[in-house]
C-alpha positions as CSV (number, residue, x, y, z in Angstrom):
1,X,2.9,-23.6,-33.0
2,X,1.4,-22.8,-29.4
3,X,1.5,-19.1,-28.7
4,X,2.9,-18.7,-25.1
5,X,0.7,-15.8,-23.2
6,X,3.3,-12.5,-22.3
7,X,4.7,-13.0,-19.1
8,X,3.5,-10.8,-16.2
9,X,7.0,-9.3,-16.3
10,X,9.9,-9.0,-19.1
11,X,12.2,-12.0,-19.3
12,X,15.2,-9.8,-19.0
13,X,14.0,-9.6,-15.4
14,X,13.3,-12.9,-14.3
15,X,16.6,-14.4,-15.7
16,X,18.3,-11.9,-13.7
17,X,16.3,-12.6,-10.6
18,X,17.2,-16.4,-11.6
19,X,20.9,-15.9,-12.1
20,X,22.1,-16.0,-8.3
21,X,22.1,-18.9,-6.8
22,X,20.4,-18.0,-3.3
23,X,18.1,-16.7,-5.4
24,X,17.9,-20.3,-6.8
25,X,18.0,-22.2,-3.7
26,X,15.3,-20.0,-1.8
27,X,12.7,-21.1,-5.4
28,X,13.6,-24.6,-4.6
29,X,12.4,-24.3,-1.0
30,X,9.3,-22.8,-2.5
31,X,8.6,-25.6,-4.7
32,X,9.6,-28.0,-2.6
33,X,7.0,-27.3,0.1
34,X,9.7,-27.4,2.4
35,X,8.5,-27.0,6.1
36,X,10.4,-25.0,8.7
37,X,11.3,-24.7,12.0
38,X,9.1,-21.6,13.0
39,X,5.9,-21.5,11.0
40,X,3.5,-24.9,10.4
41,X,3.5,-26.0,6.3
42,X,0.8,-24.0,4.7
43,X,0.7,-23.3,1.0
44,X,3.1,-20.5,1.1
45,X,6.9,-20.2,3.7
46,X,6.9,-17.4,6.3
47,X,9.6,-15.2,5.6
48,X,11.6,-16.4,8.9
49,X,11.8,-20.2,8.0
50,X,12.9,-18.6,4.6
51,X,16.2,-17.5,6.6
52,X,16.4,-20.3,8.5
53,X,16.3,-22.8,5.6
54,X,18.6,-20.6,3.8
55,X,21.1,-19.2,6.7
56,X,21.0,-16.1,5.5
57,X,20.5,-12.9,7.7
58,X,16.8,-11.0,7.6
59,X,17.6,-8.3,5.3
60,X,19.0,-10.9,2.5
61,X,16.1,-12.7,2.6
62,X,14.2,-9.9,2.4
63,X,16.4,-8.3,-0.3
64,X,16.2,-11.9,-2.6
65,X,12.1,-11.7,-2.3
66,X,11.7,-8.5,-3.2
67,X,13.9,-9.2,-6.4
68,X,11.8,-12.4,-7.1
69,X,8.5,-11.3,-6.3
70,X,9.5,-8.0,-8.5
71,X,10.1,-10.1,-11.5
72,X,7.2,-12.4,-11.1
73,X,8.7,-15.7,-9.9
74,X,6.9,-15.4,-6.8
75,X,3.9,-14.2,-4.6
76,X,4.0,-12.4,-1.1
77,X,0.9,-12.0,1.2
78,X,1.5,-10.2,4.7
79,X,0.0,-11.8,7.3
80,X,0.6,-9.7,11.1
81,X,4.2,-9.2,11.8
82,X,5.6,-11.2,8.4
83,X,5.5,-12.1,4.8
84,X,4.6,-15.5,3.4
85,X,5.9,-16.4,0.2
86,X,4.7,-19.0,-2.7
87,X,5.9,-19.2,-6.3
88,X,3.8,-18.0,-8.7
89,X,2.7,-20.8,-10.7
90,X,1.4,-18.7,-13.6
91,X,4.8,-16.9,-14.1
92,X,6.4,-20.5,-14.2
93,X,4.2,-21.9,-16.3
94,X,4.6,-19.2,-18.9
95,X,8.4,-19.4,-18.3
96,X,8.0,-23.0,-19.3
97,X,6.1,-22.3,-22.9
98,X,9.0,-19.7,-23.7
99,X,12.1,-22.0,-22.6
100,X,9.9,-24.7,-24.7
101,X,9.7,-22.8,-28.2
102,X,13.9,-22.7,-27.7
103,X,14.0,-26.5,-28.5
């Protein structure tokens, strides 16, 4: 059997980050390469189209990214005035092994 390589952080932590569902809907944006209404599609969403997409007010946004790009699920780069997210591909990936050896 394929050995999946440890995840970046511990599963308790992602599954927690994955169990609310704005949590949930802001990752499908993410991998969705959804574009929004401020900021131009690039590879990652500016944190503004995040609350835009999502309706959720500045510090929730900002409170659900922290929790997801603590446990992994995704990447932030500050660029000027905001944050631009992307999912970390890596982390997923992994994820994906692990969920896989449940079958």
């Amino acid at each position: 059997m394929l050995e999946p390589s440890p995840l970046k952080s511990n599963l308790s932590t992602i599954f927690k980050a994955l169990a609310d569902p704005a949590r949930l809907k802001i990752l499908k944006f993410l991998a969705g390469n959804v574009e929004g209404p401020c900021c131009p599609l690039m590879e990652s969403i500016c944190a503004c189209d995040l609350e835009e997409l999502t309706k959720l007010s500045q510090p929730t946004v900002s409170h659900h990214m922290k929790v997801l790009s603590s446990s992994g699920l995704t990447i932030a780069t500050k660029k000027g005035r905001w944050k631009y997210y992307k999912i970390d591909k890596e982390t997923i990936e992994q994820l994906e092994l692990f969920l896989a050896e449940l079958k």
